[in-house]
GUMI-273750 format. One record per atom (N, C-alpha, C): residue in one letter; residue number from 0; atom name; x, y, z. Coordinates in steps of 0.2 Angstrom, whole numbers, plus 2048, in hexadecimal, padded with zeros to 3 digits. Example, Ala and Ser with C-alpha at 12.3 -4.5 7.8 and 13.67 -1.06 7.14 Angstrom:
<nodes>
{node 'A', 0, 'N', {842, 7E4, 827}}
{node 'A', 0, 'CA', {83E, 7EA, 827}}
{node 'A', 0, 'C', {842, 7F0, 827}}
{node 'S', 1, 'N', {840, 7F5, 823}}
{node 'S', 1, 'CA', {844, 7FB, 824}}
{node 'S', 1, 'C', {840, 800, 827}}
</nodes>
This chain:
<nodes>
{node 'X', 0, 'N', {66A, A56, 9B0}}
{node 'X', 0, 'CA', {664, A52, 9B0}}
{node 'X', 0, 'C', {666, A4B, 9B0}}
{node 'X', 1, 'N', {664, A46, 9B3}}
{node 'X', 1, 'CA', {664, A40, 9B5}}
{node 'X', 1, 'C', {661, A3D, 9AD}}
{node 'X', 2, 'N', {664, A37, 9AB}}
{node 'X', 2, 'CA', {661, A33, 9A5}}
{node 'X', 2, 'C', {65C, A2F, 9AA}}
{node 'X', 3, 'N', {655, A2D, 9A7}}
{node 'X', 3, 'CA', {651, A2B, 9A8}}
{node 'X', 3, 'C', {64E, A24, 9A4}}
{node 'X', 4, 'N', {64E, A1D, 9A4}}
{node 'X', 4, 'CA', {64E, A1A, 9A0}}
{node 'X', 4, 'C', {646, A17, 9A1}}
{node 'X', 5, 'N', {641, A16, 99E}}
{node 'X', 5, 'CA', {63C, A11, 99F}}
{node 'X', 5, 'C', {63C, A0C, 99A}}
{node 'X', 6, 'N', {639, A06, 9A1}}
{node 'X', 6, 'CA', {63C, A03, 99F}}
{node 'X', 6, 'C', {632, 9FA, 9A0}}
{node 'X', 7, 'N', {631, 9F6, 99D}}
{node 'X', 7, 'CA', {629, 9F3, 99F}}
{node 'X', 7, 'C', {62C, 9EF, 9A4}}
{node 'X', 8, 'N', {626, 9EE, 9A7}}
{node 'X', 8, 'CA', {626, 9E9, 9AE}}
{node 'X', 8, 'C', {625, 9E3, 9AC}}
{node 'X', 9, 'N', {62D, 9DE, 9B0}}
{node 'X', 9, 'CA', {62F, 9DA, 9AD}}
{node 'X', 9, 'C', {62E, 9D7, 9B5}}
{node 'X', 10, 'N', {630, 9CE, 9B2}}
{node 'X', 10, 'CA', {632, 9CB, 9B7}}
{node 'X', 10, 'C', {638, 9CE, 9BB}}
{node 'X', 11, 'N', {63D, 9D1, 9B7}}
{node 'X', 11, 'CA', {646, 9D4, 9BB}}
{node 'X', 11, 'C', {642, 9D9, 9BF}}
{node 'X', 12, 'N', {63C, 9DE, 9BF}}
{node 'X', 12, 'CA', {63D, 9E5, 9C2}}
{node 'X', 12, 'C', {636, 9E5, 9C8}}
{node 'X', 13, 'N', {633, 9DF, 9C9}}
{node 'X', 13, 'CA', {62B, 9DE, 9C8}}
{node 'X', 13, 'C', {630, 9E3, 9D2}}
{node 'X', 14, 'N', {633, 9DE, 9D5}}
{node 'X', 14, 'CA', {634, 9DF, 9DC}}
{node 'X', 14, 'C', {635, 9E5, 9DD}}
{node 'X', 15, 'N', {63A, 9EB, 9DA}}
{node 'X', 15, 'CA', {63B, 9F1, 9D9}}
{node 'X', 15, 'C', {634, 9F5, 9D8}}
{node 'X', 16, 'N', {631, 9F2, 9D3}}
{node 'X', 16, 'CA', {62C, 9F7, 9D0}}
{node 'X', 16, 'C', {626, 9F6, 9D8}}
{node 'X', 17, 'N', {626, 9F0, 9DC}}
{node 'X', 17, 'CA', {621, 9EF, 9E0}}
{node 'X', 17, 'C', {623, 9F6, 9E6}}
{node 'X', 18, 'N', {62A, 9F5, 9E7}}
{node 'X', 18, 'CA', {62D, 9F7, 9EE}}
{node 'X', 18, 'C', {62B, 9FF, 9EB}}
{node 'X', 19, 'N', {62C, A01, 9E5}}
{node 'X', 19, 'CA', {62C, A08, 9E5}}
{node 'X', 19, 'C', {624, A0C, 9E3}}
{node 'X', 20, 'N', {61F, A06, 9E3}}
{node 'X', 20, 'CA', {619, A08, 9E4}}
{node 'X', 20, 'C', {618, A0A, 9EB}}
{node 'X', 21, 'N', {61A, A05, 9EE}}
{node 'X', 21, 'CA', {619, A04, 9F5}}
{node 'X', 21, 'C', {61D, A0B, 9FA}}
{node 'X', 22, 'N', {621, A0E, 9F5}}
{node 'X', 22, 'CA', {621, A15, 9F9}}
{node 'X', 22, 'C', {621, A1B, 9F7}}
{node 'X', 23, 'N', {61C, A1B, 9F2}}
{node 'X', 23, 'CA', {616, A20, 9EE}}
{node 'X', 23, 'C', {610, A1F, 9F0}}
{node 'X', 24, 'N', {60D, A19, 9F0}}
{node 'X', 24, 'CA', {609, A19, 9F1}}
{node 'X', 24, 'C', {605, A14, 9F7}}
{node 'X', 25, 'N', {601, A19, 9FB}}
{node 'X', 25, 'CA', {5FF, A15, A01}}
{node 'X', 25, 'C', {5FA, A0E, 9FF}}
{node 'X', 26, 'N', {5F7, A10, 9FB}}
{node 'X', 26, 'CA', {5F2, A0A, 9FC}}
{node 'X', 26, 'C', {5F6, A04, 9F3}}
{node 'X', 27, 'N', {5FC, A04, 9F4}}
{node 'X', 27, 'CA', {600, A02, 9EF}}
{node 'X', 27, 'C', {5FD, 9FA, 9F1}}
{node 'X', 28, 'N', {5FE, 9F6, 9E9}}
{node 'X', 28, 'CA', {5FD, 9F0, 9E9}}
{node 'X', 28, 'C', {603, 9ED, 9ED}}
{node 'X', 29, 'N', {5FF, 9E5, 9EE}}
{node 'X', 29, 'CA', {606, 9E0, 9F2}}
{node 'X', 29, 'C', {60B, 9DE, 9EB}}
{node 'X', 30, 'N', {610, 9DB, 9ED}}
{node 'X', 30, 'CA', {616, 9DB, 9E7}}
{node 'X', 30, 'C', {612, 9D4, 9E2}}
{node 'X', 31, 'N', {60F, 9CF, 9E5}}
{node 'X', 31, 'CA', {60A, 9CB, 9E3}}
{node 'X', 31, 'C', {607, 9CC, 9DF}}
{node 'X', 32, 'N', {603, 9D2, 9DE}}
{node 'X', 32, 'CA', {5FD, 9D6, 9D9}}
{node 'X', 32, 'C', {603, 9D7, 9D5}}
{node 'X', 33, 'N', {607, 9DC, 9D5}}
{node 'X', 33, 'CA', {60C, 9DD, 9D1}}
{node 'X', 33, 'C', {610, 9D7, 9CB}}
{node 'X', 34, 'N', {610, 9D5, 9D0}}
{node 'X', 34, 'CA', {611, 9CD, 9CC}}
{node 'X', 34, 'C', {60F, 9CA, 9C8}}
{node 'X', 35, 'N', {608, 9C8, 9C9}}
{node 'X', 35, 'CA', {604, 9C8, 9C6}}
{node 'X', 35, 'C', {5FE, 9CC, 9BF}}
{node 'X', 36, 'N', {600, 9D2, 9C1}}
{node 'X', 36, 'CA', {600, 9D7, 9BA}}
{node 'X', 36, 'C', {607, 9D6, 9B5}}
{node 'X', 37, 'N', {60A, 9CF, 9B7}}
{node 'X', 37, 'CA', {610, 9D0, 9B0}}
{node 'X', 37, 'C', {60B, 9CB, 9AC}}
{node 'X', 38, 'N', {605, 9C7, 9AD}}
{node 'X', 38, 'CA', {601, 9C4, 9A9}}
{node 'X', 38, 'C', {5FC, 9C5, 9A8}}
{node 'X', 39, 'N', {5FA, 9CB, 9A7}}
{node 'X', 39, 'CA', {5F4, 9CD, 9A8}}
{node 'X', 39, 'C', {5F3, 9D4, 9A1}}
{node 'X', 40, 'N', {5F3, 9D1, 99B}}
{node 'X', 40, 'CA', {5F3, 9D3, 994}}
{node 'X', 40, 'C', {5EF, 9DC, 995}}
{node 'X', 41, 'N', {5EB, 9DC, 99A}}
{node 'X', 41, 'CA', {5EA, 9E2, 999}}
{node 'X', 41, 'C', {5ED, 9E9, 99E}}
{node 'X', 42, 'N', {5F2, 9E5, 9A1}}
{node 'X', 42, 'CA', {5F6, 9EA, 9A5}}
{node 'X', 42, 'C', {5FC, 9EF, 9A0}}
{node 'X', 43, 'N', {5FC, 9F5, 9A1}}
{node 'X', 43, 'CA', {603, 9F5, 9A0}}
{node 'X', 43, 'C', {606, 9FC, 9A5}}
{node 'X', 44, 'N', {60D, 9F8, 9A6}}
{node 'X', 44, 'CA', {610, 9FB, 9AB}}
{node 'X', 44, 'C', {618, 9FC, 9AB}}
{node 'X', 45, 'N', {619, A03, 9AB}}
{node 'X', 45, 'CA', {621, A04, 9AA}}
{node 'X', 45, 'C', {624, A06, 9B2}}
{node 'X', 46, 'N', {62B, A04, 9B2}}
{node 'X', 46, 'CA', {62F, A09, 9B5}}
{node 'X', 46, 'C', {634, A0D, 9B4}}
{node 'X', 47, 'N', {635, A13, 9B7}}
{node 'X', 47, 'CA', {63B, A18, 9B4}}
{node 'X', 47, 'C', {640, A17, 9B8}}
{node 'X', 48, 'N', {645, A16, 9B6}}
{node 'X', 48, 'CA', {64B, A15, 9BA}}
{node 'X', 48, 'C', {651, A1A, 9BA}}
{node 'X', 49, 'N', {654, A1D, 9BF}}
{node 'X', 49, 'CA', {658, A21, 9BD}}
{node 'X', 49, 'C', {661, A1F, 9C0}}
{node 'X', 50, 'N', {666, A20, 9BD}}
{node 'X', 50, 'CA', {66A, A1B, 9C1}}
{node 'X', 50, 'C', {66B, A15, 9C5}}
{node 'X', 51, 'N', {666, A10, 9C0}}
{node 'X', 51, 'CA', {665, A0C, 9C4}}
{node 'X', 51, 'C', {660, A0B, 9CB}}
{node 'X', 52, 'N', {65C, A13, 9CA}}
{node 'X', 52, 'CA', {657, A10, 9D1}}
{node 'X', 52, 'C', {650, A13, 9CF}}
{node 'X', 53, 'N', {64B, A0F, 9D1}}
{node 'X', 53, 'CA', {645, A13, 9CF}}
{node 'X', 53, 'C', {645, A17, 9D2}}
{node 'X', 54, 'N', {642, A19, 9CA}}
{node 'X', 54, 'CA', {640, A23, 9CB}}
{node 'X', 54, 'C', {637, A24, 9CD}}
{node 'X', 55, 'N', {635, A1F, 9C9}}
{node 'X', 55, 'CA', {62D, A1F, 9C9}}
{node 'X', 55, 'C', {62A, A1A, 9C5}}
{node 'X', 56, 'N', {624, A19, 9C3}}
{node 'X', 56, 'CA', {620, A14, 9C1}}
{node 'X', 56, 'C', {619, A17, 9BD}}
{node 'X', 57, 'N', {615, A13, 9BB}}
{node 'X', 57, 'CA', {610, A15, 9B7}}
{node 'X', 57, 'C', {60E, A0C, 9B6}}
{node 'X', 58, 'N', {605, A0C, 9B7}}
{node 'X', 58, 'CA', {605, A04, 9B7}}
{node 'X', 58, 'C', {5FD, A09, 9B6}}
{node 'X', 59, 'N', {5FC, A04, 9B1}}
{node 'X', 59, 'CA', {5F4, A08, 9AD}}
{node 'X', 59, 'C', {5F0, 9FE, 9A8}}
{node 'X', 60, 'N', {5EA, 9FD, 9AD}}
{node 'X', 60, 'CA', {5E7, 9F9, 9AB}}
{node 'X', 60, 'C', {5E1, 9FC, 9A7}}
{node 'X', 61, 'N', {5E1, 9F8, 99F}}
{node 'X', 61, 'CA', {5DC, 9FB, 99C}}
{node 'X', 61, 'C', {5D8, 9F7, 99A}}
{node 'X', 62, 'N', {5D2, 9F8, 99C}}
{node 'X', 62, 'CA', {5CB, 9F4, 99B}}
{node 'X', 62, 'C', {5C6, 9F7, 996}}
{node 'X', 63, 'N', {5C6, 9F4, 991}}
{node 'X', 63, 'CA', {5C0, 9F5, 98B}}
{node 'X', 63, 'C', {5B9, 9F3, 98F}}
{node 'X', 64, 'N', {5B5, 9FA, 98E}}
{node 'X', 64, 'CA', {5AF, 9F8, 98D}}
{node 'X', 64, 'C', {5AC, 9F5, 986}}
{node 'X', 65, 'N', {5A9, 9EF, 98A}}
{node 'X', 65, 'CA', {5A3, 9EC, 984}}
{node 'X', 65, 'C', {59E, 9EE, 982}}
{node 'X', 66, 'N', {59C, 9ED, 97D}}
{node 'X', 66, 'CA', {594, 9F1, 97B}}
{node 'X', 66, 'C', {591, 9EB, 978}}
</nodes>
C-alpha cells in the first residue's frame, strides 16, 4: 500500500491541486478560484499526495447559517 500524506492548500500546491480538479472533475473551478480560496477564511481544502503526485483532494466551504 502506497503511503498517503495530506497535506492544506497552500500557495506551493494551489497549481497541482487546480490541475488535478480539473481531471476529476468536469465542471472543476479555474485555477484563479482556487487561488483565491487560499484567502477565503471559510474554505477548507486538502490534498492527498502520493509519491509525490496527487492522489486526490477534498475542498469543503462552510457557511454558517444566521438567525
Amino acid at each position: 500500500m502506497a503511503d498517503v500524506t495530506i497535506v492544506p492548500l497552500s500557495e506551493e500546491n494551489v497549481q497541482l491541486f487546480s490541475q488535478t480538479a480539473a481531471k476529476i472533475l468536469p465542471e472543476a473551478w479555474s485555477f484563479e478560484t482556487y487561488k483565491k480560496q487560499l484567502s477565503n477564511p471559510d474554505d477548507i481544502s486538502f490534498l492527498a499526495l502520493s509519491n509525490g503526485e496527487a492522489a486526490g483532494f477534498i475542498s469543503v466551504v462552510v457557511r454558517l447559517r444566521r438567525s
